[in-house]
C-alpha positions as CSV (number, residue, x, y, z in Angstrom):
1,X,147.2,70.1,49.0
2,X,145.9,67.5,47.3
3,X,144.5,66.2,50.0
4,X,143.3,62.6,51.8
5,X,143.9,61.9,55.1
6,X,143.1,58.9,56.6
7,X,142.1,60.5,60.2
8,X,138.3,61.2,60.9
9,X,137.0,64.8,60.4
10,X,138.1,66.4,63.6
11,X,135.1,68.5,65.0
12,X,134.8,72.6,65.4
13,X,135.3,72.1,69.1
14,X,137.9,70.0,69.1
15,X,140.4,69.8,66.2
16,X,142.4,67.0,65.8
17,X,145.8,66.9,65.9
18,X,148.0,66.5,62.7
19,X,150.1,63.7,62.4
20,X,151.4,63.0,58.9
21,X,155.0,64.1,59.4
22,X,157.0,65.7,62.6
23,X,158.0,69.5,61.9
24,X,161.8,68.2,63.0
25,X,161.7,65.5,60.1
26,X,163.6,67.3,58.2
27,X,164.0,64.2,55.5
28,X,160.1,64.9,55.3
29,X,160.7,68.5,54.5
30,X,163.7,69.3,52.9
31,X,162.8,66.7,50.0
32,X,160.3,69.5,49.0
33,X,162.4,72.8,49.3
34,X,163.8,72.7,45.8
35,X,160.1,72.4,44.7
36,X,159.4,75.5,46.4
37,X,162.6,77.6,47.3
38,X,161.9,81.2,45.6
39,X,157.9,81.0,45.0
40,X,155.5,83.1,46.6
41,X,152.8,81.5,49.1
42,X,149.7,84.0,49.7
43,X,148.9,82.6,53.7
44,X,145.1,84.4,54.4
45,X,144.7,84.4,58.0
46,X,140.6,84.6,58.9
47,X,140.0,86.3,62.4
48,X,139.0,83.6,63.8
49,X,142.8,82.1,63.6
50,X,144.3,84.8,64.7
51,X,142.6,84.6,68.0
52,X,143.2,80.9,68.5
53,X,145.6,79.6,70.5
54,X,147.2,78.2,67.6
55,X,148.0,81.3,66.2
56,X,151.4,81.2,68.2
57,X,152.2,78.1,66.4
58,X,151.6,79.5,63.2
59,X,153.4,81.5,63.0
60,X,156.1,79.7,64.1
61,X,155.3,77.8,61.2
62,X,155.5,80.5,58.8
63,X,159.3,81.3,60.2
64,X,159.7,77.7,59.3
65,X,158.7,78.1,55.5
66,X,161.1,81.6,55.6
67,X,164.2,79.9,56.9
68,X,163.7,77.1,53.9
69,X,163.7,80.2,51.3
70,X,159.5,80.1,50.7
71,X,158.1,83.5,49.8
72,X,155.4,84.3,52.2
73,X,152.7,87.3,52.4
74,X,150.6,87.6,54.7
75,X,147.0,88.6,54.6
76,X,144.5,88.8,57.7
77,X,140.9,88.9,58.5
78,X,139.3,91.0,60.8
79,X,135.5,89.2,60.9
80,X,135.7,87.6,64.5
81,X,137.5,91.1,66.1
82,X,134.6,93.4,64.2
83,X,132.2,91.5,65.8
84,X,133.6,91.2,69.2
85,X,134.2,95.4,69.0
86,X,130.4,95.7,68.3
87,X,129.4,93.7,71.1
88,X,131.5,95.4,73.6
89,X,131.2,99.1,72.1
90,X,127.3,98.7,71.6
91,X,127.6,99.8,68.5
92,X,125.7,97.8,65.0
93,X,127.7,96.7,62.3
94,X,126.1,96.7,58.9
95,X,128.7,93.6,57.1
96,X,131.3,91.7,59.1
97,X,133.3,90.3,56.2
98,X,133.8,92.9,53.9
99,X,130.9,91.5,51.6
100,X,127.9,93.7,52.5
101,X,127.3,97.5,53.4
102,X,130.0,99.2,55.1
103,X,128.4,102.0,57.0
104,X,130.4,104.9,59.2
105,X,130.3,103.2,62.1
106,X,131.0,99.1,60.7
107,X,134.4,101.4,58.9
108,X,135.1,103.1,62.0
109,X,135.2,99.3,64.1
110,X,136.6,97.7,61.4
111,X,140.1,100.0,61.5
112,X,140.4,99.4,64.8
113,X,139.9,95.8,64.7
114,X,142.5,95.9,61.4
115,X,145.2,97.6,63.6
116,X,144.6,95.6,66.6
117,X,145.2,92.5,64.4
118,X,148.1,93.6,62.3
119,X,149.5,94.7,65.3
120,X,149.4,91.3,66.8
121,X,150.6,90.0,63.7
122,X,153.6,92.1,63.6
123,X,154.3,91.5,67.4
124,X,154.4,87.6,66.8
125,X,156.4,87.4,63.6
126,X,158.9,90.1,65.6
127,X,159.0,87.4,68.1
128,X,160.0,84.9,65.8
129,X,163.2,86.9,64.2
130,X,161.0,87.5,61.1
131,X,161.4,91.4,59.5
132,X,157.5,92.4,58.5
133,X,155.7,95.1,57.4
134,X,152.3,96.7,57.1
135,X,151.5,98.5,53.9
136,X,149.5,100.3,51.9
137,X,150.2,98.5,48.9
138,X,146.4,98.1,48.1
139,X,144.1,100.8,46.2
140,X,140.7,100.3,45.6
141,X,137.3,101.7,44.8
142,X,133.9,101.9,46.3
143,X,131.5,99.2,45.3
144,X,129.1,101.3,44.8
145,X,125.7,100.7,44.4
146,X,124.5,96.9,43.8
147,X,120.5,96.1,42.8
148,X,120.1,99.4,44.2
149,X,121.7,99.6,47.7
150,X,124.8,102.1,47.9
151,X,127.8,99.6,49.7
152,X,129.2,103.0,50.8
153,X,132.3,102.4,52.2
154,X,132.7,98.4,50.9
155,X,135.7,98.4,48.3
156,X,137.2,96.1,45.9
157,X,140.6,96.3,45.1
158,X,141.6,98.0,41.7
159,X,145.4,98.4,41.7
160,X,148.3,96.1,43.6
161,X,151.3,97.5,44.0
162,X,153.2,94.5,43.0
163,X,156.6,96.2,42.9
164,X,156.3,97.7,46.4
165,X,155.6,94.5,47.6
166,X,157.6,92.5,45.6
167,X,160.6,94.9,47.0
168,X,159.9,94.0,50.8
169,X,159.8,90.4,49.5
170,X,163.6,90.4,48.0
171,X,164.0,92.4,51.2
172,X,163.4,89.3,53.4
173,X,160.9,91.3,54.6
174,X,157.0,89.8,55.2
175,X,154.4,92.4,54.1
176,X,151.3,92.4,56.2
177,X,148.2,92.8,54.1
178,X,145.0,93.9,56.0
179,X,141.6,94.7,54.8
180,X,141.3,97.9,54.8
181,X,142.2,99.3,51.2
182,X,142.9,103.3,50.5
183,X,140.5,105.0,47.7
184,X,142.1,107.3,45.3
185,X,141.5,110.2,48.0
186,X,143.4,108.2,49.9
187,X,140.4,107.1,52.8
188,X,140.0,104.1,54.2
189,X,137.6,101.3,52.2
190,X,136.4,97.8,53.6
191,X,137.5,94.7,51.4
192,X,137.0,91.3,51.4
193,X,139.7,89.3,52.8
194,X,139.6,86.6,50.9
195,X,138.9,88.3,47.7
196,X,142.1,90.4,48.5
197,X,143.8,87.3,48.8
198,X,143.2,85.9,45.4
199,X,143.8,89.4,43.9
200,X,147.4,89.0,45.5
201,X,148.4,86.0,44.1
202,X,147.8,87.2,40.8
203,X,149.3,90.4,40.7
204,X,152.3,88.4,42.3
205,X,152.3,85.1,40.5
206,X,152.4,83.3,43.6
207,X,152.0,79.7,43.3
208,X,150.0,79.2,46.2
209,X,147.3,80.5,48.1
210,X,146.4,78.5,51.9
211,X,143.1,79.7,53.3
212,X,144.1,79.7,57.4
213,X,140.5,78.6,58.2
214,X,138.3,76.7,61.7
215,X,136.8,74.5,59.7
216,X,139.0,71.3,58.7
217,X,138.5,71.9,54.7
218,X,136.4,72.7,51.9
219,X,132.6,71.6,52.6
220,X,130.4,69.9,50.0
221,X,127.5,67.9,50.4
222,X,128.4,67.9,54.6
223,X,131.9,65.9,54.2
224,X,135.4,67.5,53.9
225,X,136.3,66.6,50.2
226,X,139.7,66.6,49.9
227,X,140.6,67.9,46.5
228,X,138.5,68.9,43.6
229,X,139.2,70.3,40.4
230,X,138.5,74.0,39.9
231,X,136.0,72.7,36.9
232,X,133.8,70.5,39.0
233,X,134.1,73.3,41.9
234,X,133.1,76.6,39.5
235,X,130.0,73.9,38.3
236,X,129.0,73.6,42.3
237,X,129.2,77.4,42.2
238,X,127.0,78.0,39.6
239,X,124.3,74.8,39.3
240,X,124.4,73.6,42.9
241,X,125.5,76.4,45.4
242,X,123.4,74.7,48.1
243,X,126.0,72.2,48.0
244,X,128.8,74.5,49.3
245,X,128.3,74.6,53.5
246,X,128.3,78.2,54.3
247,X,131.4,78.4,55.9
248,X,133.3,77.4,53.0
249,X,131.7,79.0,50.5
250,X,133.7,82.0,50.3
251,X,136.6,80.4,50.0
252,X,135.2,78.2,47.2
253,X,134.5,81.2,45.0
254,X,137.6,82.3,45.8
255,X,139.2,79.8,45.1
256,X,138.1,79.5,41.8
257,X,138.9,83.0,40.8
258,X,142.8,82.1,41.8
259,X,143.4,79.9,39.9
260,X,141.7,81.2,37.1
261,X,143.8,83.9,37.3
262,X,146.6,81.8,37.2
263,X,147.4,80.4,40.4
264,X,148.3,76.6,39.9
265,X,147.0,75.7,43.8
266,X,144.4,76.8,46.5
267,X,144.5,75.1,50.1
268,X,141.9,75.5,52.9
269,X,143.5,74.4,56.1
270,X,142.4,74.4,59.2
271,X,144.2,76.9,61.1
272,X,143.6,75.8,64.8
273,X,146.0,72.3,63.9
274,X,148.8,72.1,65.5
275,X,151.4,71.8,62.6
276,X,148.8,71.5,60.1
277,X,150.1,74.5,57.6
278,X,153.8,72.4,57.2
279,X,151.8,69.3,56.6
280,X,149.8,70.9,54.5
281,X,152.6,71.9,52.1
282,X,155.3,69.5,53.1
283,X,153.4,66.0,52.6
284,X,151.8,64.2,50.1
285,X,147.9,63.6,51.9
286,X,147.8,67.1,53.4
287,X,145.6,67.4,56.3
288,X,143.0,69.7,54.3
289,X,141.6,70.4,51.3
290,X,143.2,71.1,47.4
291,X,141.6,72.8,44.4
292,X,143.5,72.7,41.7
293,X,143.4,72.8,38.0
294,X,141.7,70.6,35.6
295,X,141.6,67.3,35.8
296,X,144.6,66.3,33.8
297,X,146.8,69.5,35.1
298,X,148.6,66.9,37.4
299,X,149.3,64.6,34.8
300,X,152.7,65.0,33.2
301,X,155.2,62.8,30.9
302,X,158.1,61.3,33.5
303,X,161.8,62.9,33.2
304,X,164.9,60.9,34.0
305,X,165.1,63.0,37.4
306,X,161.7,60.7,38.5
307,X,163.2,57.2,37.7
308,X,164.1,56.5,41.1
309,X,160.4,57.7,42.3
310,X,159.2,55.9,39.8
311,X,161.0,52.6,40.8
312,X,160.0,53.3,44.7
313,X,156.5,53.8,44.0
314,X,155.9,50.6,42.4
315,X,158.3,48.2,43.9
316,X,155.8,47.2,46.5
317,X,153.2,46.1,43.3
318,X,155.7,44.2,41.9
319,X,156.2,42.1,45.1
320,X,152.6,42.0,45.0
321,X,152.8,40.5,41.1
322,X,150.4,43.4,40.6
323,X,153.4,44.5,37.8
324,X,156.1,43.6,36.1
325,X,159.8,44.0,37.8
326,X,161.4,46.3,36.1
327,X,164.6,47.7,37.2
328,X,165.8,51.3,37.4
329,X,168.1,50.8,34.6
330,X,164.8,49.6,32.3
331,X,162.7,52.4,33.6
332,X,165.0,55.1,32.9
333,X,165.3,53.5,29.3
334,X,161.7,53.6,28.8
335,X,160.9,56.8,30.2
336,X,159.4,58.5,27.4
337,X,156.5,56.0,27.9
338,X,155.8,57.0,31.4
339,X,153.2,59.8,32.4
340,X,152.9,60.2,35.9
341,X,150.2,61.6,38.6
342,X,151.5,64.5,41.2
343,X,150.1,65.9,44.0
344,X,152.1,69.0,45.0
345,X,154.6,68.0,42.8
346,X,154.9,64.5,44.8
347,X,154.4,61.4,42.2
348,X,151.7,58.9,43.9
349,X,150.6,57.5,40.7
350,X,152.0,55.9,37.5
351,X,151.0,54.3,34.3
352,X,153.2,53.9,31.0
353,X,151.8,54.1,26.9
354,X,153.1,51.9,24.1
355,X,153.0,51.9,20.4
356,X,154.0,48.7,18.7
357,X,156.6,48.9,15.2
358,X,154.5,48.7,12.5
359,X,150.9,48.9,14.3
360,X,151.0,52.8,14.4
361,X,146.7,52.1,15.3
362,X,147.5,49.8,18.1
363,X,148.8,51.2,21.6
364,X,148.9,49.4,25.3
365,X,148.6,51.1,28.4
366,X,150.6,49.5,31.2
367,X,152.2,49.6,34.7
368,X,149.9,51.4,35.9
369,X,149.8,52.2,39.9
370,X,148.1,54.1,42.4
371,X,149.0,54.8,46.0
372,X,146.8,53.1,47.8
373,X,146.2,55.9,49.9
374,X,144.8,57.4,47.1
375,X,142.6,54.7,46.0
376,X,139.0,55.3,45.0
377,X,139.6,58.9,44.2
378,X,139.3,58.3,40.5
379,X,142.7,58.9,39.8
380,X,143.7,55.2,38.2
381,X,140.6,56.1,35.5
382,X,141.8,59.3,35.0
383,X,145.3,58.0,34.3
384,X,144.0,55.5,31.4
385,X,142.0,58.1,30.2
386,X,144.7,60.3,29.3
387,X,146.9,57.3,28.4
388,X,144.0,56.6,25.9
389,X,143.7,60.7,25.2
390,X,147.5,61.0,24.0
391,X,147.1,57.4,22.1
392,X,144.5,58.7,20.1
393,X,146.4,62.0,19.4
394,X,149.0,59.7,17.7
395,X,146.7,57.8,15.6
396,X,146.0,54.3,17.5
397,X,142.2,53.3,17.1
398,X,142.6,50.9,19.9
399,X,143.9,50.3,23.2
400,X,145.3,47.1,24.8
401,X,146.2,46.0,28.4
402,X,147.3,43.3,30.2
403,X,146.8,42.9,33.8
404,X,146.7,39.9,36.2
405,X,144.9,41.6,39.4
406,X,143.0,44.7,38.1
407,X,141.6,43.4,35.1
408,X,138.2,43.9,36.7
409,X,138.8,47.9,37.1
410,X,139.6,48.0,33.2
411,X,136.7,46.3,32.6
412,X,134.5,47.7,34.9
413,X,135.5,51.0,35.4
414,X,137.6,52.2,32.3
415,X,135.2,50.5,29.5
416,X,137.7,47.5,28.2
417,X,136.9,44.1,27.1
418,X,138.3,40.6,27.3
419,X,139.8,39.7,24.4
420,X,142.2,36.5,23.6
421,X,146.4,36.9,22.9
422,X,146.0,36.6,19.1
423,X,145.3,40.5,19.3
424,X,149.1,40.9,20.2
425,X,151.5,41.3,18.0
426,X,153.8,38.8,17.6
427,X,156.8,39.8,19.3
428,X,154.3,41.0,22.4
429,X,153.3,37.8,22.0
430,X,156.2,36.0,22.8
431,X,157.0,38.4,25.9
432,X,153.4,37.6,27.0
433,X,153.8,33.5,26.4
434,X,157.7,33.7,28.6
435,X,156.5,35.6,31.4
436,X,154.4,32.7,32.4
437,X,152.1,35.6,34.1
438,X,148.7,34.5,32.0
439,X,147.6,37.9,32.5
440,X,144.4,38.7,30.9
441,X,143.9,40.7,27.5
442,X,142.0,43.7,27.5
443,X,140.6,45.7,24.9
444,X,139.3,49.3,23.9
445,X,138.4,51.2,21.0
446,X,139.7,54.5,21.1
């Protein structure tokens, strides 16, 4: 989700333990089921969750997001039990995750680890009251040869049977994906879990894909970032792979192929949390790491049905002076001029866009509000930049703001200048003159 949280990085061997919101706090939850109520979420399980001790919890979790009418499909990996199988049979594998050569033998270890996980799948979903199903909903083709090395029995998935699947689905039924595809003979191929996931999501439109993982996020640079925009992440990809740590960077490339495919969200949790897949999904910080769109994709004009958000979110600024009081009355008269800032469809950010009678080339951004849990993410600049972007789509030349306390992150950080009151128009002017605030006047050229 789009991600922040406050708590420090927990560690491989010792996760920490989530503590945004209570799985009981159902005020914290059932605010987001109409959000969600009927879409699809693609969960990909690595192998490495599934033999955690978390995994119980999980999917206890996943009964959870059932019973609130959330979509679900499962998909597993199979990396940790394939290598495990080799140790203990003696026998080499060639590729553990579905990426490299699949010999005979790496096919023949990977089945057995695929049934022994979808068994255990099935077995712990049955144990929560949850009706699943393993399929063979997935056809694919051999890879076949790449810079001159024949893959053999590596696929790639060339056909989803999206009906089949979308028929357990309105079944209440969860369909168990596993890696292992079927060739058009009908024999077994090896895919890429992760891969297999993304292909899922667009062949079902899900709105979601959550990358179970035990690592706490996305890597980059050695810190968990948060969220990133699929733009900045494809760049990483292509001009500075070495970026990506190497445990995330399958799920980075991913990533990026699900949403360009057309799914609006891509989470990598980490799946050993207790809790951490609801607060994931059912808070605003998350407690792992968001890709999403572009940079303005979670920027939207405010409907009547956000007043009272709106009024919430900034009531503590106005005690502050930061803004002007407005009540909910006001805002809900106004609110063509608000755009605000979500983050899984939860508002943290504000800011509102003006145009003066008669001064069609003049235009003032205002009330404009971040979370401060989401300070110094950029997302107060990005706000006035799209303020700016959809005044200059309307014809204003230049852009005004007043501000009493952040005058110095206009200025500073979004490229205004100081200007004097005469710029105002008259009327502004006045309004300016009774408030007694002697906020200072900012200006841009657009």
């Amino acid at each position: 989700m789009s991600n922040g949280n406050g708590n420090s990085t927990p560690s491989p061997a010792a996760p920490a333990q989530a503590t945004v919101i209570k799985p009981t706090d159902l005020r914290g939850i059932l605010k987001y089921v109409p959000r969600f109520q009927g879409q699809i979420f693609i969960i990909a399980l690595d192998g490495s969750i599934i033999a955690d001790e978390n995994f119980s919890n999980l999917l206890v979790d996943v009964a959870v997001l059932r019973s609130l009418g959330i979509k679900v499909l499962l998909v597993h990996g199979i990396g940790q039990q394939i290598q495990e199988l080799s140790v203990m049979r003696k026998i080499p594998i060639t590729n553990a995750d579905g990426t490299g050569v699949t010999d005979a033998a790496t096919l023949d270890l990977a089945i057995r680890a695929s049934s022994r996980v979808a068994h255990a799948l099935v077995e712990g979903l049955t144990q929560n009251g949850l009706k699943c199903a393993t399929t063979n909903a997935v056809r694919a083709l051999p890879v076949g040869i790449i810079k001159g090395v024949d893959q053999q029995f590596t696929g790639k998935a060339e056909r989803i049977d999206k009906d089949f699947i979308g028929e357990l689905i309105d079944r209440q039924v969860v369909p168990v994906v596993s890696p292992i595809a079927f060739g058009p003979d009908g024999r077994s191929l090896r895919v890429n879990s992760d891969l297999l996931a993304a292909e899922l999501a667009e062949a079902l439109h899900a709105t979601k894909v959550i990358y179970l993982t035990p690592q706490p996020g996305l890597e980059i640079d050695g810190e968990v970032r948060r969220e990133i925009s699929v733009d900045v992440l494809r760049a990483l990809l292509k001009d500075h792979p070495e970026q990506i740590g190497e445990t995330s960077f399958s799920k980075a490339q991913h990533a990026v192929k699900a949403i360009e495919s057309g799914t609006p969200r891509v989470h990598v949790v980490d799946g050993r949390v207790f809790d951490g897949l609801l607060n994931e999904i059912f808070s605003s910080e998350g407690v792992g790491s968001l890709i999403y769109g572009n940079d303005y994709q979670q920027i939207r004009k405010a409907q009547r049905r956000d007043v009272r958000l709106i009024y919430n979110l900034t009531r503590n600024a106005v005690k502050r002076e930061e803004l002007v009081y407005r009540t909910q009355k006001a805002i809900e008269e106004n609110i063509d001029q608000f755009f605000v800032f979500e983050v899984d469809e939860n508002i943290i950010a504000c800011v509102t866009l003006y145009f003066y009678p008669g001064k069609p080339l003049l235009a003032e951004i205002g009330s404009l509000y971040v979370l401060p849990f989401y300070h110094n993410r950029g997302i107060g600049k990005k706000m006035v930049e799209y303020a700016g972007l959809m005044a200059k789509e309307r014809g204003a030349t230049t852009a005004i703001a007043l501000s009493t306390q952040s005058f110095g992150f206009f200025t500073g950080v979004c490229g205004f200048e100081e200007t004097t009151k005469d710029i105002l128009p008259d009327a502004r002017l006045k309004l300016y003159e009774d408030s007694g605030r002697n906020a200072k006047v900012l200006v841009k050229t657009l």
